[in-house]
N, CA, C and O of each residue as an XYZ file, in Angstrom:
576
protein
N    -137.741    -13.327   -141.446
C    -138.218    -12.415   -142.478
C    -138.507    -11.061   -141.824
O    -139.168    -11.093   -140.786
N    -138.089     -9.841   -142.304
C    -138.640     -8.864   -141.833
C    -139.688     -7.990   -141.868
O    -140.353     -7.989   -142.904
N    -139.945     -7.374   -141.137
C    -141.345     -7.054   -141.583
C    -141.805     -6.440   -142.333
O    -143.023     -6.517   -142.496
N    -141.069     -5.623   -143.060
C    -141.682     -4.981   -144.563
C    -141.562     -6.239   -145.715
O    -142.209     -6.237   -146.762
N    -140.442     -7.495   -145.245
C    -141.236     -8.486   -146.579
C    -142.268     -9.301   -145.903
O    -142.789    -10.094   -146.689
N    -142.694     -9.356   -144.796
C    -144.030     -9.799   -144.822
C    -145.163     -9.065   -144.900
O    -146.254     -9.494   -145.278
N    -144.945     -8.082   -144.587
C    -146.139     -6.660   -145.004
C    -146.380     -7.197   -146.597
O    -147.489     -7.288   -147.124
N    -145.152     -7.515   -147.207
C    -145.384     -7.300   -148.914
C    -145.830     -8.624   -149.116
O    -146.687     -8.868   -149.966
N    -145.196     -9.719   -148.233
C    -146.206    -11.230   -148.092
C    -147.651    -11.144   -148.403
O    -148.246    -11.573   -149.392
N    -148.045    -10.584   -147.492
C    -149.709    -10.262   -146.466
C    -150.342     -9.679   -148.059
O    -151.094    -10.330   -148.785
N    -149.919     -8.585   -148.282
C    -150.306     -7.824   -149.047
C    -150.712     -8.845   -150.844
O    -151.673     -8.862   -151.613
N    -149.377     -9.526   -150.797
C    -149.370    -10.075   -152.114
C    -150.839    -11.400   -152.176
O    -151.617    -11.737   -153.068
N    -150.622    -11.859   -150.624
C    -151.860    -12.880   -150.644
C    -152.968    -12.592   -150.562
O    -153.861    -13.353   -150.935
N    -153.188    -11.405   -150.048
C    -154.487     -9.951   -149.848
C    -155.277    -10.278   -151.719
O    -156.304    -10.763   -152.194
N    -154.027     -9.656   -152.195
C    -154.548     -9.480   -153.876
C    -154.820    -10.928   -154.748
O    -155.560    -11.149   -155.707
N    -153.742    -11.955   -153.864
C    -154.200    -13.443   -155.152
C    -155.177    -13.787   -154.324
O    -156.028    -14.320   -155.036
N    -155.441    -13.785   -153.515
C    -157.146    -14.639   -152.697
C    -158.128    -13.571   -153.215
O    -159.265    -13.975   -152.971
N    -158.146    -12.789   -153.617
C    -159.573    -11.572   -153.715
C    -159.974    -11.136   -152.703
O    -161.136    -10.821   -152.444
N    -158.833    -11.062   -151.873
C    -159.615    -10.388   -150.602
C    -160.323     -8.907   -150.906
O    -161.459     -8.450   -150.775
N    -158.756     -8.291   -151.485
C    -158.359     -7.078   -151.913
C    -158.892     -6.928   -153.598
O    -159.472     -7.833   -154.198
N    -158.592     -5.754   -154.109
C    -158.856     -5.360   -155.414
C    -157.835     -3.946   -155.461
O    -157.348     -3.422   -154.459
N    -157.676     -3.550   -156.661
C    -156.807     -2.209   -156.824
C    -157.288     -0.989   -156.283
O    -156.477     -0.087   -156.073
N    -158.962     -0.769   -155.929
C    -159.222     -0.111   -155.293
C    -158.513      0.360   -153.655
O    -158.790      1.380   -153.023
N    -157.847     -0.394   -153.380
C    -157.468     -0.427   -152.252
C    -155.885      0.483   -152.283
O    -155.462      1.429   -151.618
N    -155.280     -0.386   -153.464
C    -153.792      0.200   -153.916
C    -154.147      1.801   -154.165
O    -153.442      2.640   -153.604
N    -155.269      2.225   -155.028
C    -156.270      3.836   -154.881
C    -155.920      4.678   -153.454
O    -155.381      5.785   -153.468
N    -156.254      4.082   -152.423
C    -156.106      4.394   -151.181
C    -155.159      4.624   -150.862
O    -154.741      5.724   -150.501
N    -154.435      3.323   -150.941
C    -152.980      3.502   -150.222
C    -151.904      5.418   -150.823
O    -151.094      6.218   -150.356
N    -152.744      5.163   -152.127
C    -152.042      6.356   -152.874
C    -152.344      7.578   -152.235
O    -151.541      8.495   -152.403
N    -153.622      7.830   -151.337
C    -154.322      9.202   -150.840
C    -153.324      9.416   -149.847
O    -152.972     10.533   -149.467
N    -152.887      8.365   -149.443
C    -151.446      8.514   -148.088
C    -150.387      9.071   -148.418
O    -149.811      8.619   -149.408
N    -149.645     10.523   -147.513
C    -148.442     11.323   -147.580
C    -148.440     11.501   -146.337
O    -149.192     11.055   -145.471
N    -147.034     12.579   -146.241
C    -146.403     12.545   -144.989
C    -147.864     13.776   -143.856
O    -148.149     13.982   -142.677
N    -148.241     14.146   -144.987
C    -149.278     15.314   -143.936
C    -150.727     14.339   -143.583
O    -151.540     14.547   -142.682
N    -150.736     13.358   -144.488
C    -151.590     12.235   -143.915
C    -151.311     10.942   -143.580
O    -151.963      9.979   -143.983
N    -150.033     10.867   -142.602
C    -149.447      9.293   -142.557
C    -150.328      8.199   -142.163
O    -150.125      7.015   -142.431
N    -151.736      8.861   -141.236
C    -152.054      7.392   -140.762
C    -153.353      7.437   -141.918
O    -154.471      7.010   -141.629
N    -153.228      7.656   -142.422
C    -155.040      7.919   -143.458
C    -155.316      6.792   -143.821
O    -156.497      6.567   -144.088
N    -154.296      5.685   -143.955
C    -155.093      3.806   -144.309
C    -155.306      3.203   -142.836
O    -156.299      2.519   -142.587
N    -154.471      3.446   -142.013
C    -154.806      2.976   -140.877
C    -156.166      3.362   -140.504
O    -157.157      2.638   -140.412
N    -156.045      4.726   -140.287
C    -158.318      4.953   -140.008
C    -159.104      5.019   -140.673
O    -160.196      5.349   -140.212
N    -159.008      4.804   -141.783
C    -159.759      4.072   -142.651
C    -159.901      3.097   -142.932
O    -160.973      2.899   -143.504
N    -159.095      2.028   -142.766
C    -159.323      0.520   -142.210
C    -160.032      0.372   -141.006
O    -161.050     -0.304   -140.859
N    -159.363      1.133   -140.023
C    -160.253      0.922   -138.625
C    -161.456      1.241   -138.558
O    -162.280      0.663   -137.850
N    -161.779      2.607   -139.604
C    -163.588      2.584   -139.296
C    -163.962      1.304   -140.212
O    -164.943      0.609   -139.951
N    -163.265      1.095   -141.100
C    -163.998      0.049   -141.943
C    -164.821     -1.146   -141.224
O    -166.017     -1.236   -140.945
N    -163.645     -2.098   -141.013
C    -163.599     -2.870   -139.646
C    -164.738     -2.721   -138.730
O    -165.740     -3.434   -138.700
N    -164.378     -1.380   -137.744
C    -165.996     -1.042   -136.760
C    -166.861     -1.328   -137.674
O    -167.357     -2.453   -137.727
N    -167.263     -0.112   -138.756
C    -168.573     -0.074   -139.097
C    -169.275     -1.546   -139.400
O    -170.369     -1.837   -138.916
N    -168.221     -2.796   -140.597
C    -168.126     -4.017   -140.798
C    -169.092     -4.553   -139.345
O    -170.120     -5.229   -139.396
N    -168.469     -4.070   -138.198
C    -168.969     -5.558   -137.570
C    -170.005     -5.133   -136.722
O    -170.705     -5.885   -136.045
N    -170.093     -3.781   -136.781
C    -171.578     -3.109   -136.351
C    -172.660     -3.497   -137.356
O    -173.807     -3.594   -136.920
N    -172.442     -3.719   -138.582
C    -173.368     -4.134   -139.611
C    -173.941     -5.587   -139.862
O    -175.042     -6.084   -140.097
N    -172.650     -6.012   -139.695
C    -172.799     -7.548   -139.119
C    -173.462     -8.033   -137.721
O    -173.932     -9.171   -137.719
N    -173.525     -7.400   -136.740
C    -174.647     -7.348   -135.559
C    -176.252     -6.937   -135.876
O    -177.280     -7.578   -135.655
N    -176.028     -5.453   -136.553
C    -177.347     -5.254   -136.958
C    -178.045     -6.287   -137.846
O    -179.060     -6.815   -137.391
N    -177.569     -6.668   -139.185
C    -177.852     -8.203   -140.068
C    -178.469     -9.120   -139.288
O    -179.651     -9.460   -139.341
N    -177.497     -9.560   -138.458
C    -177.950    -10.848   -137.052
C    -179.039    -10.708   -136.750
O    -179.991    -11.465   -136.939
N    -178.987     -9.456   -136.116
C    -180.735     -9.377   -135.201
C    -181.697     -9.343   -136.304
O    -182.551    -10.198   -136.542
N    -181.510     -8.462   -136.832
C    -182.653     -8.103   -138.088
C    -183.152     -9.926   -138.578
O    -184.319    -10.083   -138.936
N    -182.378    -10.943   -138.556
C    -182.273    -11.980   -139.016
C    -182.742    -12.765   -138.520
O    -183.120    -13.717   -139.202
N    -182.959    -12.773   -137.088
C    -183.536    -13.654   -135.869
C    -184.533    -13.663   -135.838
O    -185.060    -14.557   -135.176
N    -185.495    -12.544   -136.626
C    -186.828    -11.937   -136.153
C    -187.797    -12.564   -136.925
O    -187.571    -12.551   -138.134
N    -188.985    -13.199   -136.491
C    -189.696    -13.767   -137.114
C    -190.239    -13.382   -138.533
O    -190.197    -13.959   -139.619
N    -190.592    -12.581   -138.252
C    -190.856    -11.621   -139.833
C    -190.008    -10.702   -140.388
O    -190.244     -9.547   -140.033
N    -189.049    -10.856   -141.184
C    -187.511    -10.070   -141.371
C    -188.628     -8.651   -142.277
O    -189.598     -8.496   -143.018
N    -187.662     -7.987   -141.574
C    -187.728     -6.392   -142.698
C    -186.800     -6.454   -144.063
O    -185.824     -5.707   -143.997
N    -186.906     -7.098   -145.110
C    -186.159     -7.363   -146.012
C    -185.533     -5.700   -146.909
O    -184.585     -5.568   -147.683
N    -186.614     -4.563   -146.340
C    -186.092     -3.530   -147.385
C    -185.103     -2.980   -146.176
O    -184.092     -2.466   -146.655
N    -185.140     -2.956   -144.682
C    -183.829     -2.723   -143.139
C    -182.583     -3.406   -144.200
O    -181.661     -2.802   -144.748
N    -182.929     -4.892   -144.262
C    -181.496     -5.852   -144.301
C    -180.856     -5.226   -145.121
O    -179.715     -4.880   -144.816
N    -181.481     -4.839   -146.616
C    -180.865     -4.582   -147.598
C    -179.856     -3.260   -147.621
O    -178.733     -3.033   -148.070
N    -181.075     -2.355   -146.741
C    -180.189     -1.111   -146.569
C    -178.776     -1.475   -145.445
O    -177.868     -0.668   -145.243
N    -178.815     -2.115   -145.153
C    -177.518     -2.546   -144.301
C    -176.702     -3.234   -144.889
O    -175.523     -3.064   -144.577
N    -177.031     -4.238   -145.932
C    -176.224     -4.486   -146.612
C    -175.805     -4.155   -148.011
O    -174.982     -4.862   -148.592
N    -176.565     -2.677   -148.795
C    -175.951     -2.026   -149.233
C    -175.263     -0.991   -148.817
O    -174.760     -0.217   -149.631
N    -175.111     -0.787   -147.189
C    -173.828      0.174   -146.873
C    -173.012     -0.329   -146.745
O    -171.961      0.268   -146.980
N    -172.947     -1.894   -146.243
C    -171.604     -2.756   -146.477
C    -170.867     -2.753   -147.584
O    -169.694     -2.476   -147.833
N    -171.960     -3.184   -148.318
C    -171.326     -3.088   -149.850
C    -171.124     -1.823   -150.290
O    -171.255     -1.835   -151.514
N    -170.831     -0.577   -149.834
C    -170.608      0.698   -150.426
C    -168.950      1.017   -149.659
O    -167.912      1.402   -150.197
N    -169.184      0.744   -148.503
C    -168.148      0.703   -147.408
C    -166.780     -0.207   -148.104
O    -165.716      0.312   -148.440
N    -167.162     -1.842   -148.226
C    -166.366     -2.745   -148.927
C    -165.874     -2.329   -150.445
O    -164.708     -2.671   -150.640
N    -166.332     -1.845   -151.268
C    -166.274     -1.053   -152.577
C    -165.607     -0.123   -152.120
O    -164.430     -0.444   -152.284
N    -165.700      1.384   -151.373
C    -164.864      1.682   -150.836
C    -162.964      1.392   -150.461
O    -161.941      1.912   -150.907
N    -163.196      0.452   -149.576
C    -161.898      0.252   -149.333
C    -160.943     -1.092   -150.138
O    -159.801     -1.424   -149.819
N    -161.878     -1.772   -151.356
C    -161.345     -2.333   -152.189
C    -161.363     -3.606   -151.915
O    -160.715     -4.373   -152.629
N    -162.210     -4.147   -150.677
C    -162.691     -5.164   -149.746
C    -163.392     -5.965   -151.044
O    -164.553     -5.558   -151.102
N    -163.193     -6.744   -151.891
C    -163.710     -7.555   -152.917
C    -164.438     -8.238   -152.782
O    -165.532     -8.135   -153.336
N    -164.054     -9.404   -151.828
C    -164.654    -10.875   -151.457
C    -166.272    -10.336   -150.682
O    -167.420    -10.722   -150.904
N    -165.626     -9.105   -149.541
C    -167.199     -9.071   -149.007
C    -168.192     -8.037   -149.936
O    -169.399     -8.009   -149.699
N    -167.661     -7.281   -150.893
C    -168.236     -6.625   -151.966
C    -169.393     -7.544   -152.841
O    -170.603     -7.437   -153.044
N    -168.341     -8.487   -153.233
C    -168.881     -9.510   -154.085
C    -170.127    -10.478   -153.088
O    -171.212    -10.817   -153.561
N    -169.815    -10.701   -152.096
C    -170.597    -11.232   -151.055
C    -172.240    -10.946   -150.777
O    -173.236    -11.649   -150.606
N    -171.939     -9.511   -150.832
C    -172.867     -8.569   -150.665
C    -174.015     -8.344   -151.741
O    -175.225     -8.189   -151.578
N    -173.179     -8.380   -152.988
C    -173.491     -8.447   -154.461
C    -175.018     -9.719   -154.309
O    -176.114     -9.478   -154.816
N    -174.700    -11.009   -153.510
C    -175.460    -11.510   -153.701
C    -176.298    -11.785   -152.485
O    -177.084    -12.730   -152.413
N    -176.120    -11.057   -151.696
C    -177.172    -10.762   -150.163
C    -178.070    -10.264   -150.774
O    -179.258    -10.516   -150.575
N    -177.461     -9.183   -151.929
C    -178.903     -8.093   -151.909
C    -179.466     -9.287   -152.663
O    -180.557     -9.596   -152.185
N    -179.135     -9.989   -153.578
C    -180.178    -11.070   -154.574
C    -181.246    -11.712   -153.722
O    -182.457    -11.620   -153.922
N    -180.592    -12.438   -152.654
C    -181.536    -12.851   -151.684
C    -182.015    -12.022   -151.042
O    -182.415    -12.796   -150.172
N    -182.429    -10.802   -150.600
C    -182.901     -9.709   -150.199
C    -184.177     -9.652   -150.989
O    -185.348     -9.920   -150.722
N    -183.516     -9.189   -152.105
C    -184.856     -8.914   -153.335
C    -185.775     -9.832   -153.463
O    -186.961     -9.506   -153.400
N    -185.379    -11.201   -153.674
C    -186.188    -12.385   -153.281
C    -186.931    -12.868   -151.959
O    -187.416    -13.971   -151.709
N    -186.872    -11.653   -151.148
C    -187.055    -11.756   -150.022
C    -186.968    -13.464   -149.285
O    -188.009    -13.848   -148.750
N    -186.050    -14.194   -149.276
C    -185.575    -15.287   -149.197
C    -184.592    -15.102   -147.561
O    -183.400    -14.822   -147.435
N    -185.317    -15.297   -146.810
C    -184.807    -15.593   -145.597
C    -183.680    -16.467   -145.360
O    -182.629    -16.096   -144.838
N    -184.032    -18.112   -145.920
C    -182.791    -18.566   -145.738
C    -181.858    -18.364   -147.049
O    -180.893    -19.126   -146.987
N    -181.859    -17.965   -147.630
C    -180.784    -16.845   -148.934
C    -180.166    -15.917   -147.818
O    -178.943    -15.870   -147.690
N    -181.112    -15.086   -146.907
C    -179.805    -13.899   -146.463
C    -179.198    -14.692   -145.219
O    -178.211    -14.294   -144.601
N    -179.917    -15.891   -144.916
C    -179.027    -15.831   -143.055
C    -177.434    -16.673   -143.911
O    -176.323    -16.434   -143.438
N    -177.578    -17.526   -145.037
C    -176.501    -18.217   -145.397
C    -175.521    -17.410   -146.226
O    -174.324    -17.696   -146.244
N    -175.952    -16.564   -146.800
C    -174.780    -15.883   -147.492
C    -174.733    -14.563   -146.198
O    -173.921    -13.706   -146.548
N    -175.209    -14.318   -145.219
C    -174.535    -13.734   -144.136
C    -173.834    -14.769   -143.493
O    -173.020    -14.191   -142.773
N    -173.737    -15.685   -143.391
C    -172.239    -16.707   -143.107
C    -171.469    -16.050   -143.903
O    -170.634    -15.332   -143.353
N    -171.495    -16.078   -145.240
C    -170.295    -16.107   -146.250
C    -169.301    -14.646   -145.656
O    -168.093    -14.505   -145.467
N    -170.706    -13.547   -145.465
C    -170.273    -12.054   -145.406
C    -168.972    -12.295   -144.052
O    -167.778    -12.002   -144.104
N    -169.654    -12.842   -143.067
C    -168.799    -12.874   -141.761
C    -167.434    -13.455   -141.869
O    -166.418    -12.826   -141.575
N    -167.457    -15.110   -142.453
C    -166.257    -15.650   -142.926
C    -165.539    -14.744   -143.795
O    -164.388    -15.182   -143.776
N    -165.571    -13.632   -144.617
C    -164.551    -13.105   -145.581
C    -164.519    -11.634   -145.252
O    -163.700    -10.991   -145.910
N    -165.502    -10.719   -144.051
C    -164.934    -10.135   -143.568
C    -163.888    -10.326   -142.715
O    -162.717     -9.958   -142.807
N    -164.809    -11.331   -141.356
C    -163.567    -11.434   -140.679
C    -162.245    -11.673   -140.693
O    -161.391    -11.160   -139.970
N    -162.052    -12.802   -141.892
C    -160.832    -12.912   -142.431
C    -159.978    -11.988   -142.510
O    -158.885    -11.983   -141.943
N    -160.634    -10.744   -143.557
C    -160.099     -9.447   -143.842
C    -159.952     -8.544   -142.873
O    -158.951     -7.896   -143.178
N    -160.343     -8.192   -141.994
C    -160.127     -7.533   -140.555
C    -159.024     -8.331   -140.289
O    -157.937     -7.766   -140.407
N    -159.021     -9.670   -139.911
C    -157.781    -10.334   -139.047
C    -156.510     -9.917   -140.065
O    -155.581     -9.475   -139.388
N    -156.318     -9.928   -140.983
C    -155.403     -9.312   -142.227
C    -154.990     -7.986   -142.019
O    -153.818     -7.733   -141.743
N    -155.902     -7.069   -142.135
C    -155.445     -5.842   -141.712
C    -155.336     -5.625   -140.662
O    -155.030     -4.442   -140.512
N    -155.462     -6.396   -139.340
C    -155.078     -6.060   -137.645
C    -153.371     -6.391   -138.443
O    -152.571     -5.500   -138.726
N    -153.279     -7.024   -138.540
C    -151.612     -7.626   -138.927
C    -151.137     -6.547   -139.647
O    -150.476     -5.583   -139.261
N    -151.703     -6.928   -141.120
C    -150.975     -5.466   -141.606
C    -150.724     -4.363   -140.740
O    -149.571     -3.945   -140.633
N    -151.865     -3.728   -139.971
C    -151.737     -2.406   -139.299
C    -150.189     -2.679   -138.442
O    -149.148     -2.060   -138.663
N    -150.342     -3.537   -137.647
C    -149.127     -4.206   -136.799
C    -147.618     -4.078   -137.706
O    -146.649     -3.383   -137.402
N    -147.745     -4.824   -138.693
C    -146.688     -4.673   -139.368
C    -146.055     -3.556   -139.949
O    -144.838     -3.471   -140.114
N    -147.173     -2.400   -140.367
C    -146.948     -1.510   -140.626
C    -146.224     -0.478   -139.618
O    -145.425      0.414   -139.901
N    -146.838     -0.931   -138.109
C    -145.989     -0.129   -136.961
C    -144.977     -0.550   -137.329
O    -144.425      0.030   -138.263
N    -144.287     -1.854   -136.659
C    -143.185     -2.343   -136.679
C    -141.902     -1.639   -138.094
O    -140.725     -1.324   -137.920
N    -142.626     -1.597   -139.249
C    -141.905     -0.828   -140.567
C    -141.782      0.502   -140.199
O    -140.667      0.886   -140.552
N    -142.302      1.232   -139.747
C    -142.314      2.594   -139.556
C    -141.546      2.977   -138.000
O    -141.094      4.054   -137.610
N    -141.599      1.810   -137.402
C    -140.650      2.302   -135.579
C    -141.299      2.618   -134.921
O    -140.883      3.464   -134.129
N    -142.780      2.152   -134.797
C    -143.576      2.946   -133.711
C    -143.561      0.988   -132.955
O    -143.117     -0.009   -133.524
N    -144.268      1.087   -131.445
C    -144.014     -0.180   -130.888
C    -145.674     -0.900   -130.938
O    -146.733     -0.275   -130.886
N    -145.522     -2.087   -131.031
C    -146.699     -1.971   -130.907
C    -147.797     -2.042   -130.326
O    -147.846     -1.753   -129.130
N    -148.900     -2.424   -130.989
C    -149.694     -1.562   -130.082
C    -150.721     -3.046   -129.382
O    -150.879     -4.163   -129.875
N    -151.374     -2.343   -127.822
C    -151.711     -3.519   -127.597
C    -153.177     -4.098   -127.591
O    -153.368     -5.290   -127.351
């Protein structure tokens, strides 16, 4: 298979799992030739910021007495970030961190921060590929 039909593979399973949402297809549209890589670094900060947020969460989480109004603000920039780039699953994820947040419910945020990690990371490992595939479609080599 070549790699623009698995780009369109990736992509098609992106949208039936909920990884993705049309917000994302939004994006892809801001991309022209005077901005070719503009989804690529914008995925990539996504990604960073994602798993810098996901570290900060952790610790904040470990701590005997959680700062529940810290967590929240961290995980409403996730969720602004994920909304953003059309990131659904951890949008929706997030949607219900803050619930357990508000409830100030400790074990509410450390378990649906499982959920956040399982369906970011997923989505990062998705777009490392995509990005990849996208070299490979375009002729650049890739990268290591």
């Amino acid at each position: 298979m070549s790699a623009a039909n698995q780009l369109a593979a990736l992509f098609s399973n992106m949208y039936a799992t909920g990884l993705l949402d049309d917000q994302f297809q939004q994006l892809q549209m801001l991309q022209n030739a005077s901005t070719p890589d503009f989804v690529s670094e914008v995925v990539t900060l996504f990604c960073q910021d994602g798993e810098r947020i996901i570290g900060e969460l952790a610790k904040l989480l470990e701590k005997p007495n959680v700062d529940f109004d810290r967590v929240d603000a961290f995980v409403h920039q996730l969720k602004g970030s994920s909304a953003s780039i059309g990131a659904q699953k951890v949008k929706n994820t997030c949607i219900q961190f803050r619930e357990s947040c508000q409830q100030k419910s400790k074990d509410g945020c450390l378990k649906t921060l499982e959920t956040v990690k399982i369906n970011f990371y997923d989505l990062r490992d998705k777009f490392q590929t995509m990005l990849q595939l996208q070299r490979q479609v375009n002729g650049c080599p890739p990268s290591k």
